[in-house]
Backbone bond lengths (Angstrom), bond angles and torsions (degrees), N, CA, C in turn:
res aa  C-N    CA-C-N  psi(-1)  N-CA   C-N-CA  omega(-1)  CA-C   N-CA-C  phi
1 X - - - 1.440 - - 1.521 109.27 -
2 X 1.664 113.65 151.72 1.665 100.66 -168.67 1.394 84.33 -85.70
3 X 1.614 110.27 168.03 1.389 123.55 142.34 1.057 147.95 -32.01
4 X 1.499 119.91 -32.19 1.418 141.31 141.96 1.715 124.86 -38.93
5 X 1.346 95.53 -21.72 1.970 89.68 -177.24 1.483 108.58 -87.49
6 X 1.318 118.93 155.24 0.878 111.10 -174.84 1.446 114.27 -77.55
7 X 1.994 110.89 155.59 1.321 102.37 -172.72 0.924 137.37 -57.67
8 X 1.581 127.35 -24.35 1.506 147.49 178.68 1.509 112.00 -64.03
9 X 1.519 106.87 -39.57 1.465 113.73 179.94 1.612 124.42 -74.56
10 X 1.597 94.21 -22.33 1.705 113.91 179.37 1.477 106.48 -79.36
11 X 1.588 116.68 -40.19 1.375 125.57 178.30 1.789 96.05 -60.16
12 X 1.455 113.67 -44.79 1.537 99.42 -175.14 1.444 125.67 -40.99
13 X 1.623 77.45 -49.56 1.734 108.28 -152.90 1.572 82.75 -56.72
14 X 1.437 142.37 -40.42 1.349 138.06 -145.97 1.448 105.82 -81.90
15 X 1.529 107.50 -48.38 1.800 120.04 -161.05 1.813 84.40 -84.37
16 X 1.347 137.42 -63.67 1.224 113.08 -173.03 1.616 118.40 -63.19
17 X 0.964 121.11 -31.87 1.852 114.57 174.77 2.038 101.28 -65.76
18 X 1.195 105.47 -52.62 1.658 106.06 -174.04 1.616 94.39 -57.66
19 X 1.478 142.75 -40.39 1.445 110.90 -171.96 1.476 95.23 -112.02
20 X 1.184 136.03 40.12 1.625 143.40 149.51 1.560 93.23 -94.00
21 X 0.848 143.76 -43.55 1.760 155.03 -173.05 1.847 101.64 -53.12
22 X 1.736 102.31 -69.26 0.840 117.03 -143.46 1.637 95.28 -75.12
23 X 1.009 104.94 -47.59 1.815 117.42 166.31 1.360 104.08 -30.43
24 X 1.175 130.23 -77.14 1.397 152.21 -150.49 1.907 91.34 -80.48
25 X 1.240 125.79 -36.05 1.361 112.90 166.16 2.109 119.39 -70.13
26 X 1.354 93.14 -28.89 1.369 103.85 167.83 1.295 105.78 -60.68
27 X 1.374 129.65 -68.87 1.045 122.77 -150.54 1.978 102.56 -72.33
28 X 1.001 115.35 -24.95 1.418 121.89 179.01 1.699 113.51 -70.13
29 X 1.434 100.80 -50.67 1.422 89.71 159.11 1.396 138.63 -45.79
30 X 1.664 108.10 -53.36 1.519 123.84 165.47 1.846 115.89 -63.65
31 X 1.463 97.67 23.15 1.968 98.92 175.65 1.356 103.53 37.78
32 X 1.515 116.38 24.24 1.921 100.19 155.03 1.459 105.35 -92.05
33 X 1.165 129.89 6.53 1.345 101.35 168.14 1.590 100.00 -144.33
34 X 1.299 129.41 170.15 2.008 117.80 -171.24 1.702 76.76 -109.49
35 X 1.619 104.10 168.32 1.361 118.27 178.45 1.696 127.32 -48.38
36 X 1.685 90.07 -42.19 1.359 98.38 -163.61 2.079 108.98 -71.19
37 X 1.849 99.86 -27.32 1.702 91.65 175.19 1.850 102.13 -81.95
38 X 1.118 127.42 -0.56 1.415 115.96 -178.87 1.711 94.44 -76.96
39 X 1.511 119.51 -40.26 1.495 101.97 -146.31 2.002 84.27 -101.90
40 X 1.591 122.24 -7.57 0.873 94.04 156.67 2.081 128.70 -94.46
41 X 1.095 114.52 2.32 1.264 126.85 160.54 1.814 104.34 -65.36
42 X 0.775 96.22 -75.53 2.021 110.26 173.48 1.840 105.38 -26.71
43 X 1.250 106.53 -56.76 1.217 107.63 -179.10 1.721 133.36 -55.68
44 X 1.762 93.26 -48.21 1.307 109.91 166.56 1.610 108.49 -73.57
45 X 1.339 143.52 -10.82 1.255 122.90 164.63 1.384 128.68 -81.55
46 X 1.487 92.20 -31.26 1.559 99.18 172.28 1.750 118.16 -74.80
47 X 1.585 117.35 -32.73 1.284 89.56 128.17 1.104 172.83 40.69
48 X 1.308 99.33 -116.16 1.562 126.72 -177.68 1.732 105.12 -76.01
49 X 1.399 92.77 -49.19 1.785 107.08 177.97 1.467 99.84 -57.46
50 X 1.353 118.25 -67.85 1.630 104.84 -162.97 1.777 109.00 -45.99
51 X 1.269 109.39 -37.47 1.395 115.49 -154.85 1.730 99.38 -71.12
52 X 1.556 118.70 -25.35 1.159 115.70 -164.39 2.118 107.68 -94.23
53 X 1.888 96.99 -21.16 1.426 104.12 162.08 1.521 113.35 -60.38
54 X 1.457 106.39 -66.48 1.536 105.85 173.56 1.369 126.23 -23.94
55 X 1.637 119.19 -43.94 1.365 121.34 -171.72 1.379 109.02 -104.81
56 X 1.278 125.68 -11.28 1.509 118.86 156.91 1.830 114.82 -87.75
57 X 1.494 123.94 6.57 1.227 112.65 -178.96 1.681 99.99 -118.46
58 X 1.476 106.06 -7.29 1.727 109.12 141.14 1.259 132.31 -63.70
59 X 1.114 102.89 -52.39 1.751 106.06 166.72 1.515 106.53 -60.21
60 X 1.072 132.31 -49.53 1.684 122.99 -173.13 1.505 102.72 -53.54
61 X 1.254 103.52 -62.86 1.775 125.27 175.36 1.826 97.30 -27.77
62 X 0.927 105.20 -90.44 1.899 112.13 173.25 1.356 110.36 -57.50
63 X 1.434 132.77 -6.11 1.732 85.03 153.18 1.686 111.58 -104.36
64 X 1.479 124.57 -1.09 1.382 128.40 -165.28 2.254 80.16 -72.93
65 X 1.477 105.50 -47.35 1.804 92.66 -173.14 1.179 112.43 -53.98
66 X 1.409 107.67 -63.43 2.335 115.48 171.37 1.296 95.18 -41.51
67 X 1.521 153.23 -59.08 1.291 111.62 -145.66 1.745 85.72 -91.23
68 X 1.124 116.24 -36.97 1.910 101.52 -173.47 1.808 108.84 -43.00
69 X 1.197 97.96 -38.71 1.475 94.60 -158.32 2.006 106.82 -84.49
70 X 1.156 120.84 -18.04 1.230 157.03 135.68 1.392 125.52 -7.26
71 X 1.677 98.01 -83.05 1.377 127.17 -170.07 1.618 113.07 -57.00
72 X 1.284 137.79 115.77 1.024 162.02 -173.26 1.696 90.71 -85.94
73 X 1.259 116.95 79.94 1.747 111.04 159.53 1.648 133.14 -63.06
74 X 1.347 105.24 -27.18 1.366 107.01 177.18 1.212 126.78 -78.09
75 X 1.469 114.55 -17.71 1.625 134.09 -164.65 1.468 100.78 -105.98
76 X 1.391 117.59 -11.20 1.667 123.26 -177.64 1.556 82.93 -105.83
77 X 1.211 144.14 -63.58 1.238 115.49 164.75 1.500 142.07 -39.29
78 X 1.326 127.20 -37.10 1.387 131.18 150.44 1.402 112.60 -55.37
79 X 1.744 130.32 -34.62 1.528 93.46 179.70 1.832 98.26 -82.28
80 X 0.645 115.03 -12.47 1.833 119.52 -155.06 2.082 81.12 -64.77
81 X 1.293 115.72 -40.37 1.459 104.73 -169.60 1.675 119.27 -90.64
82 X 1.680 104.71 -22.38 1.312 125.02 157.53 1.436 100.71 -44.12
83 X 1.297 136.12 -109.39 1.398 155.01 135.84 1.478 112.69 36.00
84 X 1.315 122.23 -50.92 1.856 123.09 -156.16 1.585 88.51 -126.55
């Protein structure tokens, strides 16, 4: 994953590929599946996963700009002194 994704999404990308792996090594061990459909199963998830990081670290990407561009700082400062 590049550096650019967000960290939460990279942590995904890690814990769902590491127990998509480990699954697919289970099942290979137990001769339900031969090598070549584990690493082509593996392939198509990762995949599927990158493609679905990509489009959820667009959406993060676009709303961090909407709310920057958005965010009313002076009026969140007036309640912040209203308030305390």
């Amino acid at each position: 994953m590049p550096l650019t994704v967000h960290d939460r999404l990279r942590e995904m990308y890690l814990f769902l590929g590491s127990s998509y792996f480990l699954f697919l090594q289970y099942l290979f061990e137990k001769k339900l599946l031969s090598e070549s459909e584990a690493r082509r199963l593996y392939q198509s998830f990762d995949e599927l996963i990158v493609m679905l990081i990509k489009q959820q670290n667009e959406r993060v990407i676009g709303k961090r700009s909407e709310n920057l561009e958005n965010e009313d700082y002076l009026q969140q400062i007036r309640m912040l002194y209203k308030t305390n």
